[in-house]
LUMLUM-640803 format. One record per residue (C-alpha): residue in three letters; x negated, y negated, z negated. Coordinates in steps of 0.05 Angstrom, whole numbers, plus 5000, padded with zeros to 4 digits. Last residue first. Layout:
<nodes>
+------+------+------+------+
! rest !   xx !   yy !   zz !
+------+------+------+------+
!  ALA !    X !    Y !    Z !
...
+------+------+------+------+
</nodes>
This chain:
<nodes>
+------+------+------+------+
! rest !   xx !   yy !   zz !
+------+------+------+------+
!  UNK ! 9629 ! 7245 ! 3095 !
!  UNK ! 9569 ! 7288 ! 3060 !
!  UNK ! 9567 ! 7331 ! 3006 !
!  UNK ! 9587 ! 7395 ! 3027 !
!  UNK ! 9582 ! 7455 ! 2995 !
!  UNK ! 9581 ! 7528 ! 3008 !
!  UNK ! 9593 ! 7590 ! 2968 !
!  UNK ! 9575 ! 7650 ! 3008 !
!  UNK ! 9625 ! 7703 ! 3018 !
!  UNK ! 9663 ! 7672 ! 3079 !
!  UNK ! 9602 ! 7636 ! 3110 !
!  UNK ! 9563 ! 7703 ! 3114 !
!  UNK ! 9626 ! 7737 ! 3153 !
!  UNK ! 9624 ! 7678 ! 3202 !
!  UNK ! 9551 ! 7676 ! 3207 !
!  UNK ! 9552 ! 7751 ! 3230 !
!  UNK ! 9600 ! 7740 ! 3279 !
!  UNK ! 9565 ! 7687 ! 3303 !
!  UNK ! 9504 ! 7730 ! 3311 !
!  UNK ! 9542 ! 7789 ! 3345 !
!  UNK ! 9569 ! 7749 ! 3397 !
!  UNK ! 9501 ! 7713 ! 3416 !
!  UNK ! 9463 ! 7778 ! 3415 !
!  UNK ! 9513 ! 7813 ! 3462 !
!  UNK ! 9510 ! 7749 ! 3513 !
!  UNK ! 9436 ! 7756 ! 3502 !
!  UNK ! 9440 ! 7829 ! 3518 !
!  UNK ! 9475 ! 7803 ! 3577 !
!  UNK ! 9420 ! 7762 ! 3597 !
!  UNK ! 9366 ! 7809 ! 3590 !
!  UNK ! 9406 ! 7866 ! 3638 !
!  UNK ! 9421 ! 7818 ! 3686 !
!  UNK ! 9351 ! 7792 ! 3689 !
!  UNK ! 9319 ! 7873 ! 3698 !
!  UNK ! 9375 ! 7884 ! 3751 !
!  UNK ! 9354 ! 7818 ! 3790 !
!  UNK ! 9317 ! 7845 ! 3850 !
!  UNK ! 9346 ! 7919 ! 3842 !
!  UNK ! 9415 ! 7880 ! 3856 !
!  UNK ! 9394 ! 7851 ! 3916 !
!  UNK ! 9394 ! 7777 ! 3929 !
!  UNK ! 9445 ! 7747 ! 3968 !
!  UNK ! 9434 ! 7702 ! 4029 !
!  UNK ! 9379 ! 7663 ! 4058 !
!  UNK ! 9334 ! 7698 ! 4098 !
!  UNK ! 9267 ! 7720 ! 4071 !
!  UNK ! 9194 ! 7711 ! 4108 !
!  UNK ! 9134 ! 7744 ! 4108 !
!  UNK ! 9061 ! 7734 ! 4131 !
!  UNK ! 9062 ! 7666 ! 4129 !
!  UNK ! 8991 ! 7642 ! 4142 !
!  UNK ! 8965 ! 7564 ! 4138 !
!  UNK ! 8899 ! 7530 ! 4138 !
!  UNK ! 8897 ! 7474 ! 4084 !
!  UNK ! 8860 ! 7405 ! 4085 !
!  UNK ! 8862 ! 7367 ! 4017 !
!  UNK ! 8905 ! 7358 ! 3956 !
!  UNK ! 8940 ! 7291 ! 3975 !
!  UNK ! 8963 ! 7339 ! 4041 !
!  UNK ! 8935 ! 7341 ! 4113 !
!  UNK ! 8959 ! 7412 ! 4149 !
!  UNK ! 8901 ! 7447 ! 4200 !
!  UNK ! 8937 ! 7482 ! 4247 !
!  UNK ! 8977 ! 7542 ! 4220 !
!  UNK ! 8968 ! 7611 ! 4232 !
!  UNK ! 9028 ! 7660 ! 4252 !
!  UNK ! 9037 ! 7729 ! 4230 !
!  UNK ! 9101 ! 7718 ! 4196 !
!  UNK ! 9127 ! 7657 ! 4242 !
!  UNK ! 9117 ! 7586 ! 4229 !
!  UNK ! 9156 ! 7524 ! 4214 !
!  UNK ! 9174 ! 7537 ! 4143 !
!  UNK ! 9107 ! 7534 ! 4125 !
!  UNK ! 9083 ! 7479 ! 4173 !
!  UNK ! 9151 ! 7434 ! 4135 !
!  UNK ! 9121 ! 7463 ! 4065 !
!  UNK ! 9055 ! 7437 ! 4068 !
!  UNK ! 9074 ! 7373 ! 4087 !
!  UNK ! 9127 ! 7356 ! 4039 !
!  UNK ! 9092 ! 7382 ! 3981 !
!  UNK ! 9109 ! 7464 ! 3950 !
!  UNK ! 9167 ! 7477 ! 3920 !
!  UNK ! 9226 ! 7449 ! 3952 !
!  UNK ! 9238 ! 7488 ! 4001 !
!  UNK ! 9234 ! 7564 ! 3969 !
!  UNK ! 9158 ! 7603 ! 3953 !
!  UNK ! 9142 ! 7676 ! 3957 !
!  UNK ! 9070 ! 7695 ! 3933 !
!  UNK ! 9004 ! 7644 ! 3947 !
!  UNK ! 8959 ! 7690 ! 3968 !
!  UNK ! 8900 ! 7651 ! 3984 !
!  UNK ! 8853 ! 7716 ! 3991 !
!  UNK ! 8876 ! 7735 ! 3923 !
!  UNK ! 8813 ! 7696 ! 3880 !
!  UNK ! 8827 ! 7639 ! 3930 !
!  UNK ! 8888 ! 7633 ! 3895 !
!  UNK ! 8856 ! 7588 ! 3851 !
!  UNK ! 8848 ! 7534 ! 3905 !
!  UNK ! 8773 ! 7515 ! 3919 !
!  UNK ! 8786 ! 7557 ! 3987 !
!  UNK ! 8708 ! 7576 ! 4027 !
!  UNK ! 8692 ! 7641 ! 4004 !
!  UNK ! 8754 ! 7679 ! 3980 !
!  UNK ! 8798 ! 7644 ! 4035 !
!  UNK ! 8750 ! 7667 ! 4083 !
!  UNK ! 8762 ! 7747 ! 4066 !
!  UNK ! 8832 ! 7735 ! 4056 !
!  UNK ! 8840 ! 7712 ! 4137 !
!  UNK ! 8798 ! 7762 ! 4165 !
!  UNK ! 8755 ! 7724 ! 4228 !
!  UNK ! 8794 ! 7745 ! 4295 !
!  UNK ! 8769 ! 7680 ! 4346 !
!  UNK ! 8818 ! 7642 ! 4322 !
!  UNK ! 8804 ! 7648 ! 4255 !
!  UNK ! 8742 ! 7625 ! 4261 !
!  UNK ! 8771 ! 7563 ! 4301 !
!  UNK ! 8806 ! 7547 ! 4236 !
!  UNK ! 8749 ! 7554 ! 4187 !
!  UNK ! 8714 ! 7496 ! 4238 !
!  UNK ! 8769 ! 7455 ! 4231 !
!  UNK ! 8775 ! 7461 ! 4155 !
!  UNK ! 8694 ! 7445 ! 4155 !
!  UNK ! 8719 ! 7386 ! 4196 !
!  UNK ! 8762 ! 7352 ! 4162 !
!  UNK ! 8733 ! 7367 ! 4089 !
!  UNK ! 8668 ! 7327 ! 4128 !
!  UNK ! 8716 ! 7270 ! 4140 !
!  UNK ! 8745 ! 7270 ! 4082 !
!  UNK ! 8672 ! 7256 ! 4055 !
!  UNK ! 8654 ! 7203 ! 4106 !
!  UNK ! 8732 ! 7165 ! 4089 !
!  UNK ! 8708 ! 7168 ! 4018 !
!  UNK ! 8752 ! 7199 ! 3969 !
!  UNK ! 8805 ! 7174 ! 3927 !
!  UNK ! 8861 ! 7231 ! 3955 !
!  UNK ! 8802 ! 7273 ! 3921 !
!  UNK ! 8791 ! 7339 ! 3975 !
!  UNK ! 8798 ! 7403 ! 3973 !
!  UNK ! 8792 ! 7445 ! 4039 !
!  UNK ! 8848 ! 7494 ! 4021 !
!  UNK ! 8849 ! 7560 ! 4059 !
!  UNK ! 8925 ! 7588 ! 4046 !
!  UNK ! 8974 ! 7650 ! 4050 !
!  UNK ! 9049 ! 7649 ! 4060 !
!  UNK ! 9111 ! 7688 ! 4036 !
!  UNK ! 9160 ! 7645 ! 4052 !
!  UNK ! 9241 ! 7637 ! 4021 !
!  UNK ! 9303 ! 7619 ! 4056 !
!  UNK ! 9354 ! 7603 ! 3991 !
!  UNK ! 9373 ! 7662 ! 3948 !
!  UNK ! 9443 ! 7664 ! 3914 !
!  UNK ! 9462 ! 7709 ! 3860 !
!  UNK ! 9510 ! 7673 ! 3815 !
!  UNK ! 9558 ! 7662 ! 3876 !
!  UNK ! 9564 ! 7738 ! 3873 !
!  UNK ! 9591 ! 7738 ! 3801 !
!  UNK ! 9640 ! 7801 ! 3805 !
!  UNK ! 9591 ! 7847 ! 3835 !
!  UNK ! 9523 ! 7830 ! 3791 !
!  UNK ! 9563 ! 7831 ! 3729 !
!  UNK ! 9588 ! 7900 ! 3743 !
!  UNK ! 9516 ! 7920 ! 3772 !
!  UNK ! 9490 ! 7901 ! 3698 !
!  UNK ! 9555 ! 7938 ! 3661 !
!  UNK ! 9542 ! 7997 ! 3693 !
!  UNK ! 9460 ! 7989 ! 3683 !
!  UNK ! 9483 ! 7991 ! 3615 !
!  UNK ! 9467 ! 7930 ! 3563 !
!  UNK ! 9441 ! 7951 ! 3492 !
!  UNK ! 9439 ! 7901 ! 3434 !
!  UNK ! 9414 ! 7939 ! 3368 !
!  UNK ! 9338 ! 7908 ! 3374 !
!  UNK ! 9366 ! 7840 ! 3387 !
!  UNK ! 9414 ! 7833 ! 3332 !
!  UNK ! 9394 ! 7852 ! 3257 !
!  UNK ! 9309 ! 7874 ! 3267 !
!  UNK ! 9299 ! 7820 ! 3321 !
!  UNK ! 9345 ! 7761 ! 3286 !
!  UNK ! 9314 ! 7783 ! 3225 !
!  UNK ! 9239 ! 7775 ! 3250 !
!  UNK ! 9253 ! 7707 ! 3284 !
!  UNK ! 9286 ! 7679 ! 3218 !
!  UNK ! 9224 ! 7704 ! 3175 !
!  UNK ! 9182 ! 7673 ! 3232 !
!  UNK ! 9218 ! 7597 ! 3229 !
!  UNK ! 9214 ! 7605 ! 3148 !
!  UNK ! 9142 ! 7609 ! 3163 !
!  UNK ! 9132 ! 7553 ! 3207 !
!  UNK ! 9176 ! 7515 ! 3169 !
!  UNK ! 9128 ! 7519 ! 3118 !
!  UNK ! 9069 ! 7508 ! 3158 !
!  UNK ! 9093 ! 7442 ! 3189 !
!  UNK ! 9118 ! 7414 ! 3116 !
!  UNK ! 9043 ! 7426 ! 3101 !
!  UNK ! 9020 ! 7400 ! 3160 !
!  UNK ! 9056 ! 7332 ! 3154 !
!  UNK ! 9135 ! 7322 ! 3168 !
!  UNK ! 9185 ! 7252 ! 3182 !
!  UNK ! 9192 ! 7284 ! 3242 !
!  UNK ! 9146 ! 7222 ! 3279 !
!  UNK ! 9100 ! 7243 ! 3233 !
!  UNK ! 9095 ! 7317 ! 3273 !
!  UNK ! 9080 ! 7285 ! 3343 !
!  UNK ! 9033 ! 7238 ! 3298 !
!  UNK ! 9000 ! 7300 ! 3283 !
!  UNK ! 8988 ! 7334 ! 3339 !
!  UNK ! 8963 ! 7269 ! 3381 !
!  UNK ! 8911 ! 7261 ! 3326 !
!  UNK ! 8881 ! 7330 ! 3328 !
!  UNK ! 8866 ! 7320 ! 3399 !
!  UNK ! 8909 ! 7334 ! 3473 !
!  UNK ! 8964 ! 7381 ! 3440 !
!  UNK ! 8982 ! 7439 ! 3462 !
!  UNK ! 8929 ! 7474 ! 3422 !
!  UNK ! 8959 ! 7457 ! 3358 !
!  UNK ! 9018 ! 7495 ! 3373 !
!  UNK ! 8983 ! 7558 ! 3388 !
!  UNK ! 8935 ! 7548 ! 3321 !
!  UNK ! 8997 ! 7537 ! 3275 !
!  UNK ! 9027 ! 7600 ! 3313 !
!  UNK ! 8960 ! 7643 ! 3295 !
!  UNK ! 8961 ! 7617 ! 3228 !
!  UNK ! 9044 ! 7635 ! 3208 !
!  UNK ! 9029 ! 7709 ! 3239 !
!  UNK ! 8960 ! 7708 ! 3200 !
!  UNK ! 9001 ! 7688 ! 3135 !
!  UNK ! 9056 ! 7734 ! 3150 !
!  UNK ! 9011 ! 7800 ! 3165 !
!  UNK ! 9064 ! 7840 ! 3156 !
!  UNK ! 9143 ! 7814 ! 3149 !
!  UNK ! 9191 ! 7849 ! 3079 !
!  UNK ! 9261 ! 7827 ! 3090 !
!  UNK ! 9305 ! 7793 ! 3037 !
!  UNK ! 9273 ! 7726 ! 3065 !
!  UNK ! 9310 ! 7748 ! 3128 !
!  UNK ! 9387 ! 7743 ! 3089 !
!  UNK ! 9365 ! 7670 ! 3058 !
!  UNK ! 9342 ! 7644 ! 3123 !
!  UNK ! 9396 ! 7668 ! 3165 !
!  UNK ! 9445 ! 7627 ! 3117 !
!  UNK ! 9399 ! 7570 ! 3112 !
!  UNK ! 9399 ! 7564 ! 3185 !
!  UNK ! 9478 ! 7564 ! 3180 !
!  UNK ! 9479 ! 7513 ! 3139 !
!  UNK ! 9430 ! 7469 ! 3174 !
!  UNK ! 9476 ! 7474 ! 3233 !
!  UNK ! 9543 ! 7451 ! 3197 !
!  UNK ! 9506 ! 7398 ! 3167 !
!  UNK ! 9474 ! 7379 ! 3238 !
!  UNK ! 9551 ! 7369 ! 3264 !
!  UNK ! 9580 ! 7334 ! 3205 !
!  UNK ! 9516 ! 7288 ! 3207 !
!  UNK ! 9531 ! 7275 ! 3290 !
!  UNK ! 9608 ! 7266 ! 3275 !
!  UNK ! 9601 ! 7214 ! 3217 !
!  UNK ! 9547 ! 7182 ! 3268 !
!  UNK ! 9599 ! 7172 ! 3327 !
!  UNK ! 9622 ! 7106 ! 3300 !
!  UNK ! 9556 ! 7082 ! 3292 !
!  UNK ! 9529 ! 7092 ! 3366 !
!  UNK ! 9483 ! 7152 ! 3375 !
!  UNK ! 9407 ! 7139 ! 3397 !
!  UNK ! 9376 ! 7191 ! 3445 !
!  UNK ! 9304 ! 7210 ! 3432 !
!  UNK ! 9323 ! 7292 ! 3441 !
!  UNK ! 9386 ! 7280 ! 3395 !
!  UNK ! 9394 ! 7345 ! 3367 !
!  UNK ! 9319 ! 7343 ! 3340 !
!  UNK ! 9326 ! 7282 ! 3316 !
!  UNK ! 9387 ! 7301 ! 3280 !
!  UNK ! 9357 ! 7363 ! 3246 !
!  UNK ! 9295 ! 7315 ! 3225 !
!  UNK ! 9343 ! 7267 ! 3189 !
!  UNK ! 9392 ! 7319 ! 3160 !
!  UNK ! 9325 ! 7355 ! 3128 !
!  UNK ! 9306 ! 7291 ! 3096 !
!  UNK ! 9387 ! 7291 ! 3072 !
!  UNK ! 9362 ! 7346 ! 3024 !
!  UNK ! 9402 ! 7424 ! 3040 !
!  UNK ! 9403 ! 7441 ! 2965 !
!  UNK ! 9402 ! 7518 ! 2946 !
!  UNK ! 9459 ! 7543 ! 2891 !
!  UNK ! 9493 ! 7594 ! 2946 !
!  UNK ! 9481 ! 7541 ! 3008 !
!  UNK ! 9484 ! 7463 ! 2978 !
!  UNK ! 9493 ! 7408 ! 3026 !
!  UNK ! 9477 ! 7344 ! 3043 !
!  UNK ! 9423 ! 7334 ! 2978 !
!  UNK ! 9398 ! 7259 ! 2967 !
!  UNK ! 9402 ! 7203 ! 3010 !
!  UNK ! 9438 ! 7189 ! 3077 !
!  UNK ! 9399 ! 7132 ! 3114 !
!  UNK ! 9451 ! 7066 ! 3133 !
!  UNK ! 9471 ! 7061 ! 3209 !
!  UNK ! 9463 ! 7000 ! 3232 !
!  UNK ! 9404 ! 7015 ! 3266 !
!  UNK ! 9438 ! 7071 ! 3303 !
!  UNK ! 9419 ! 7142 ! 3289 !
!  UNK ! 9356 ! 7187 ! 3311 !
!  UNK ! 9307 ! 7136 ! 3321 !
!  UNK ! 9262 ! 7142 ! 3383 !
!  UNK ! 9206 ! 7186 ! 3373 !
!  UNK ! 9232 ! 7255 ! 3399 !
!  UNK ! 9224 ! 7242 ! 3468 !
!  UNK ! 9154 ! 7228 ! 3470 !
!  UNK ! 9142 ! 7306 ! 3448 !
!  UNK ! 9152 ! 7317 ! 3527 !
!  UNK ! 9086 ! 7310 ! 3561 !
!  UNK ! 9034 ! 7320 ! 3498 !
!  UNK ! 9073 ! 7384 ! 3468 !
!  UNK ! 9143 ! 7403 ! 3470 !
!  UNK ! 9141 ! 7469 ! 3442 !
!  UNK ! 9096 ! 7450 ! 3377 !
!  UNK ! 9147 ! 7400 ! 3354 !
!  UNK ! 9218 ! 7439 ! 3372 !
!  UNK ! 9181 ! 7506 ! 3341 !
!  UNK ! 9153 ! 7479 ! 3276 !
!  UNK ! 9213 ! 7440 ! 3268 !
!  UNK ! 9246 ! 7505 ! 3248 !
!  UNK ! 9299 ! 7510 ! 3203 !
!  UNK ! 9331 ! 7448 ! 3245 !
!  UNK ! 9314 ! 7495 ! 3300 !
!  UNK ! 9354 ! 7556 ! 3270 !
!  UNK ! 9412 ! 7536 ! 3302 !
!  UNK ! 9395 ! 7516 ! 3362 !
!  UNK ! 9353 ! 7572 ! 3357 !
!  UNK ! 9413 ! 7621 ! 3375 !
!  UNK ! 9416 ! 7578 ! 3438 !
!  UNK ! 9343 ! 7579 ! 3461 !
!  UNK ! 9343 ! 7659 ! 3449 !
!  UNK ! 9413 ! 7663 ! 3492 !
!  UNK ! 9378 ! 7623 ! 3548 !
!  UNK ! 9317 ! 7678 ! 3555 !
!  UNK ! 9340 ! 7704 ! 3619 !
!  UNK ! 9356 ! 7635 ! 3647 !
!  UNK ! 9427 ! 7632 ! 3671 !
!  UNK ! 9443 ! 7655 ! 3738 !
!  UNK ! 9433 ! 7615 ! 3808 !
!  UNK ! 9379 ! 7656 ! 3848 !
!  UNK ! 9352 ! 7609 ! 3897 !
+------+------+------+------+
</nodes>
């Protein structure tokens, strides 16, 4: 496996500081399996709820409501013991500050078709959600409704737009300085034994009758000794799989261990590019097998990750030049705090 830093892990990290500008994104992103972890309270029990402004950005009032979301969305569902809380506030303060900051510079910048922009996200968010209900206790639990939603939404998009015109669109990254990176980070760039493999699943519920397993059983069986005798492997995956990849003649792409079930995996693994499997029992069903290609483990090529490289050090770039920024914006604005 390739061990670098996601390509888009500078975008996650300059939103960690416009996330507290933008619940919008933490609440719509982590949908119906992961939204859980933002219900649990953000501070201790003992701690006593701020009140009032936090912090005031060139005459505009940062309101401790905002403090309470930013922290929530900091902690993940984590609780923070009382003596750390002075740090946690100081922490989101600092972060909410520097939102405001980016928000007040891209507000000065004209955006198109804001209101269908702001809509169409709305709608995106919304649809990662089971029901209407699920969404918005997901956003309740931020101490938000739709109407704080929406306007986070936009300043979330304004923020988005400026970072793109001010940082992103100005960062360049060399193919020099790519195969640089790539030549004095080899450890970075490490690629465990993968499998390129085809396969005819026989699906079956786990649940199911032993009479109807038995019938997957042998309609796999009966696949298999087609195969045998020279049938086309793609052209009976199209026909008889009820896995998607069926649409590509069961081409399932490269795959490492640890990717695909137990079972599947081990016949994988096991045979040679050419080779056919027997027929391979998982929870899913009955699949027929066929690796045509297989990759050593070792070092992956430069023209592999080039395109990655190249991402992540713009992100590196993007990074840089947005704290700079923030620094120089802190210096002539005039910034209060009003917490302890």
């Amino acid at each position: 496996m390739i061990r670098y830093v996601n390509s888009s892990g500078w975008f996650v990290k300059v939103f960690l500081i416009a996330a507290v500008v933008s619940c919008s994104t933490i609440v719509i992103a982590a949908g119906p399996e992961t939204k859980k972890e933002s219900t649990a309270a953000a501070t201790s029990p003992a701690a006593a709820p701020l009140k009032g402004a936090v912090a005031r950005v060139n005459g505009v009032d940062i309101d401790a409501l905002e403090l309470r979301r930013a922290e929530k969305v900091l902690l993940r569902g984590q609780t923070v013991p009382a003596d750390k809380q002075a740090d946690l506030d100081k922490q989101a303060v600092d972060q909410l500050i520097s939102a405001e900051l980016l928000y007040q510079a891209a507000a000065k910048l004209e955006v198109k078709d804001l209101d269908k922009q702001i809509d169409a996200k709305m709608a995106q968010g919304k649809a990662r959600f089971k029901d209407e209900q699920e969404f918005k206790k997901a956003i309740r639990d931020l101490d938000m409704d739709e109407k704080n939603l929406r306007e986070y939404t936009r300043r979330d998009l304004l923020i988005s737009n400026f970072i793109e015109t001010t940082f992103v669109s100005k960062a360049a990254v060399t193919e020099a300085e790519a195969r640089a990176f790539y030549d004095k980070n080899p450890e970075k760039f490490k690629r465990d034994e993968t499998v390129k493999a085809s396969h005819i699943l026989i699906g079956v519920d786990a649940k199911a009758s032993a009479d109807d397993k038995k019938k997957a059983h042998e309609k796999a069986e009966k696949l298999h000794k087609e195969l045998a005798a020279g049938a086309d492997f793609a052209a009976l995956a199209k026909v008889n799989s009820t896995c998607p990849s069926s649409q590509q003649g069961g081409d399932l792409g490269f795959f490492g261990k640890g990717q695909m079930v137990p079972p599947f995996e081990k016949a994988a693994f096991a045979l040679k590019p050419g080779a056919i499997s027997p027929v391979v029992e998982t929870q899913f069903g009955y699949h027929i097998i066929k690796v045509t290609e297989k990759k050593a483990a070792g070092k992956a090529d430069f023209k592999d990750v080039k395109t990655k490289i190249e991402e992540y050090l713009k992100g590196l770039k993007v990074n840089e030049a947005l704290q700079k920024y923030l620094e120089e914006a802190r210096k002539s604005a005039k910034i209060e705090i009003l917490v302890k």
